[in-house]
N, C-alpha and C positions, 0 to 999 in steps of 0.2 A: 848625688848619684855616683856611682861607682866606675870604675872605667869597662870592667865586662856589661853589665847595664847599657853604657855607651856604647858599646859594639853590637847590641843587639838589635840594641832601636836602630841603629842604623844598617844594620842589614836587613831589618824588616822596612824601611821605607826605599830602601833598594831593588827589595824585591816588590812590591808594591809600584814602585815609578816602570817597574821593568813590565810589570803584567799591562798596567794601562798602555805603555808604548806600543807593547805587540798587536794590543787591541784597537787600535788606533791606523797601526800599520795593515795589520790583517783583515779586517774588517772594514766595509764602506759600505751607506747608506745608499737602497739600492729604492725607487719608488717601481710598486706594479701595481697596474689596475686591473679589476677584475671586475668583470660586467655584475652587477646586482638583476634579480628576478625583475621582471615589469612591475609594475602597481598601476592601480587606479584604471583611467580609462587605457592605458596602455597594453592592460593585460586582458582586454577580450578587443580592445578594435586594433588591426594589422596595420592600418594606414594614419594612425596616432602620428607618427614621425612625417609622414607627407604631410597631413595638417598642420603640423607646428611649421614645416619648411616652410609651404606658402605662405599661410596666414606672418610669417615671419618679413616675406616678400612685398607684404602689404597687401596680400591679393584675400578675397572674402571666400571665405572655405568653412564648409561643414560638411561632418560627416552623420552617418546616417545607419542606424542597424538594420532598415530593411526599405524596401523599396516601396514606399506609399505615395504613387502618383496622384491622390489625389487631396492629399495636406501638401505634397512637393509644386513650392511657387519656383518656373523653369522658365526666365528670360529669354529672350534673341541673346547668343555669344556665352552663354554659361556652356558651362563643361560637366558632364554627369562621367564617373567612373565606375562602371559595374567590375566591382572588385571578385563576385562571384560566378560561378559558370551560367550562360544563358539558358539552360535547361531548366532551370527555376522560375522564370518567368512565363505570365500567364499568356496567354492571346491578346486580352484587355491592354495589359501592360506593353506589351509589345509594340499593339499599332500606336497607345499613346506617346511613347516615347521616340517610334521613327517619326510621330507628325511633329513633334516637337523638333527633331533635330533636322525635320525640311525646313524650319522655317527657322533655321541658324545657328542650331547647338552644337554642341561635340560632345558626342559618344565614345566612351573609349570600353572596350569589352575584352573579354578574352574569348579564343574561339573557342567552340563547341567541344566535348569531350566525346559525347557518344556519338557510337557511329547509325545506330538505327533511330533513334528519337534526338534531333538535335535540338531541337525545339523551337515555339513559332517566331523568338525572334531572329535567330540563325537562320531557319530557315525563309523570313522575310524578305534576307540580306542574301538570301544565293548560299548558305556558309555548310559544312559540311564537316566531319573531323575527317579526316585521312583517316583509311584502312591501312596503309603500305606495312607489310612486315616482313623483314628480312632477317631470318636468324644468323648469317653469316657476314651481317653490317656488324664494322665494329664504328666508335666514334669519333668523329670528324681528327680528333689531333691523334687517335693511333694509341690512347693511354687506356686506363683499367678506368673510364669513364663509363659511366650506364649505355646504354647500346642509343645510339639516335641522340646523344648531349652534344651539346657544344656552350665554350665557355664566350663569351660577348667581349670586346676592349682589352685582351691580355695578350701579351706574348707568350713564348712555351716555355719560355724560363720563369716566366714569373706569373703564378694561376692565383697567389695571396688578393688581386685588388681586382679582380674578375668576377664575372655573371654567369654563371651555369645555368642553364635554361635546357628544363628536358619535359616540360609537359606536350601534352598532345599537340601533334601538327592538324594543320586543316587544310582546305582547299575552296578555292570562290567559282562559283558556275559564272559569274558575271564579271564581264572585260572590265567594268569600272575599276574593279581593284589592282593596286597598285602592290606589287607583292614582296618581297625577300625574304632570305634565309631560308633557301628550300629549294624546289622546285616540283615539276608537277605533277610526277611520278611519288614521290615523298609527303609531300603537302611543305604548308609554310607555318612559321611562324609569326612573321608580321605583314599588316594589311590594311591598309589605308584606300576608303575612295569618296569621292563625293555625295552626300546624297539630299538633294535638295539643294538650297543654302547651307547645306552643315556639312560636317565631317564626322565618317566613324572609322574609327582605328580599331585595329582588331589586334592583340598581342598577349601574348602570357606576360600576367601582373606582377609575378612574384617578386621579381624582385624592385617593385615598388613596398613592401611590409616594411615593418620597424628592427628585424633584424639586417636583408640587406641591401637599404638605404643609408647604413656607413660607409659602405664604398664609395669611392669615384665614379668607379663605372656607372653603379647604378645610377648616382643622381644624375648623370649626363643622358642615361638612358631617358630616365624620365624627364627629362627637358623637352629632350625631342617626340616623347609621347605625348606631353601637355602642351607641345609652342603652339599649333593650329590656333586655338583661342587663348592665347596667353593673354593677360590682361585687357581681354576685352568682355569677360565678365565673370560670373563668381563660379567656384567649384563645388560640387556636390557630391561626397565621395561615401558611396554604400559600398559596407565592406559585408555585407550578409543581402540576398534576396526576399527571403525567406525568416517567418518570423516563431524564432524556437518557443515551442511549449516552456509552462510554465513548469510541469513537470520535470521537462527536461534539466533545465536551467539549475532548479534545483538538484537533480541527481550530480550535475556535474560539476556544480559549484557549493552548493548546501552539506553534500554530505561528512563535512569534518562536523556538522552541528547535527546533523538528523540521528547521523549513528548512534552518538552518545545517547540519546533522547529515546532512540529505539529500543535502546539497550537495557536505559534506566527504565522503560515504562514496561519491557518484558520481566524486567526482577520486580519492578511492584507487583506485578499482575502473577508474579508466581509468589511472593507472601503471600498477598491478600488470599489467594486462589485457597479450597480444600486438597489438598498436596494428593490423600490418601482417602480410600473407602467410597463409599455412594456417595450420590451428590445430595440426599436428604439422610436421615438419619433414621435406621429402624425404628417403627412402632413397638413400644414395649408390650410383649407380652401379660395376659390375662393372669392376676394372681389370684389366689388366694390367700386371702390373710389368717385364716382364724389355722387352716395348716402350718403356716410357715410361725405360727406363737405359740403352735400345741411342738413342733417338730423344737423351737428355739428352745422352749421351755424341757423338753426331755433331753436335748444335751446337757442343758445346764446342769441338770439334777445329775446325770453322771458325771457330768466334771465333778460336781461337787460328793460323790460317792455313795448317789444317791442311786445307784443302780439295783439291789435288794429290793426297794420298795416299789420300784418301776415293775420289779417282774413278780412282786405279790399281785400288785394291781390285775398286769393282765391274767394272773393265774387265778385270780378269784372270779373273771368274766369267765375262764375255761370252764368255772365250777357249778357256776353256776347255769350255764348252759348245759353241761354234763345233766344237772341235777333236772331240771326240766325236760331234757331228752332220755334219760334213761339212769330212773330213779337208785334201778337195781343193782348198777353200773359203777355210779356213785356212794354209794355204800359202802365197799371195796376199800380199802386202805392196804398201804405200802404194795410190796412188789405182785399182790393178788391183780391190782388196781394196773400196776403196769403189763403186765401179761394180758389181760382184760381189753386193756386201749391197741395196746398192737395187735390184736386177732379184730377186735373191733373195728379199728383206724387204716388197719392195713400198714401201718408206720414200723421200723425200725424199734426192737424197745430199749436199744443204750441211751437214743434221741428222748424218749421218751422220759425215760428214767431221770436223765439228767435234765429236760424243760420240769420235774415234776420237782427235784430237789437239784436244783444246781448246785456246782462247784468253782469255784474263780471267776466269781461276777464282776470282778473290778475289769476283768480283761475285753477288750471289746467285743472279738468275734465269739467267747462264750457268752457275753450277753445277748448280742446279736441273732448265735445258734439257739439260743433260749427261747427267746421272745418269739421268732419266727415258726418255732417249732409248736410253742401255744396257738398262735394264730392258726398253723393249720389243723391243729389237729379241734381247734371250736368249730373253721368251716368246716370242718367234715363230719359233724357229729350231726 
């Protein structure tokens, strides 16, 4: 190896040590996580993440898509969480579920949304939504928050590990309840009272769902919304009332497969389909045959130049009808005969002259003027 050869190699593994160094220097492995979509049962039930919490606690938890009191087995000391609004719930269901939690359960609900129909089991409970509106409230910390929010467990400096709670406030007609965050002009947010042996909490749920129950805050919330029966019996958490159509279900989850399928069976159905015209096909009209073999057969003969004899033919019916109608007539040769026909015929005599001796038979429309001009002049004799 040469000594320029050796200066080369070596300035390329110079510069090679120099690029890795900067990359090394400049560069640092950085880890970020990024939330992935739900799957599975996470992705249609909201309280997936409280299930796993408890049952993680050792405590017995199921959850539930709708509310069937009457497959639902409901101990002394279980905890039911109607994770939907009570405007969903029947009459039936209503009374069965306060007789249940007189005789020891815990109810935990949200309050009422509407203000004209609250429904029977709100309104069992005394519960009402607030009407209060005030277009010149701003909210509780003074920020560009929705009107009537307020954040739960955070300082004002720091709103990242906080509860934003802005659904409907309510208001209780009955002393039992135990109230806060409100008052009673406004309505409340939460509400706790006796009833029977049991307990029912009244609170917006939201942030019990499986986005935000990664907070702090939240799960300290829900502690304090579940301790009443905490381990003294199992959980029963419906996160729907109400049980959605079949239809529906599919509309809102099927159709990444129905479209395609819609799509595919409108393009078979437009192959298959008649694209154009009636939907039967015209009857063919009535022929006759022994025309359309006498007409076949008289083109052919003039194709073939056979048009002379065509117009003998019909010139010897002219003559002989001549000769039968008018003997004297008939007699007659050359242009006596044609002077004769047009006084006689009423016809044209150059027409005449020339159907009697044509000229340029090969041509169609003298053949044509020919023949036609025999024809009328035998009807008219």
């Amino acid at each position: 190896m040469t000594r320029r050869a050796l200066l080369i190699s070596l300035a390329v593994l110079i510069a090679v040590a120099s690029g890795v160094g900067l990359f090394l220097v400049l560069f640092k492995p950085v880890t970020e996580q990024l939330p992935l979509p739900p799957k599975g049962e996470a992705a249609y039930n909201p309280l997936y993440a409280l299930k796993l919490s408890l049952r993680a606690q050792g405590l017995e938890t199921s959850t539930y898509s709708n509310l069937n009191l009457a497959e639902l087995v409901l101990r002394d000391g279980d905890t039911v969480l109607l994770f939907t609004r009570p405007e969903a719930l029947t009459e039936a269901q209503a009374q069965r579920l306060l007789a249940w939690v007189a005789r020891g359960g815990h109810l935990i609900m949200p309050g009422p949304e509407s203000v004209g129909a609250a429904g029977p089991l709100a309104d069992a409970l005394g519960l009402k939504a607030s009407n209060y509106e005030d277009e010149d409230e701003e909210s509780e910390d003074g920020d560009d928050l929705p009107r009537d929010c307020s954040h739960i467990g955070a300082k004002a400096e720091d709103r990242t590990q906080s509860v934003l709670l802005c659904g409907p406030r309510f208001i209780a007609s009955s002393s039992e309840f135990v109230m806060s965050d409100g008052d009673a002009q406004r309505g409340y947010r939460f509400a706790r009272a006796a009833w029977g042996l049991g307990v029912v909490s009244v609170t917006e749920l939201d942030f019990l769902d499986n986005r935000h129950l990664n907070t702090a805050v939240a799960r300290e919330l829900a502690f304090q919304v579940l301790a009443p029966r905490l381990g003294k019996g199992g959980f029963h958490l419906v996160y729907s009332a109400d049980v959605p159509s079949l239809w529906r279900l599919l509309l809102l989850y099927g159709w990444p497969v129905l479209l395609p399928l819609l799509l595919a069976l409108a393009a078979w159905l437009i192959w298959r389909g008649q694209r154009f015209g009636p939907l039967l096909p015209r009857p063919e009209a009535h022929r006759r045959a022994l025309l359309e073999h006498v007409q076949a057969a008289g083109e052919f003969a003039f194709r073939r130049g056979r048009g002379m004899a065509l117009h003998t033919s019909v010139l010897a019916l002219f003559k002989q009808r001549l000769l039968r109608r008018d003997p004297a007539l008939a007699a007659l040769d050359g242009e006596a005969l044609v002077q004769a026909l047009s006084e006689r015929l009423s016809m044209d005599a150059a027409r005449i002259r020339q159907a009697l001796k044509p000229l340029g038979m090969q041509r169609p429309d003298v053949f044509q003027q020919s023949i036609s001009t025999l024809l009328q002049m035998r009807n008219r004799l």
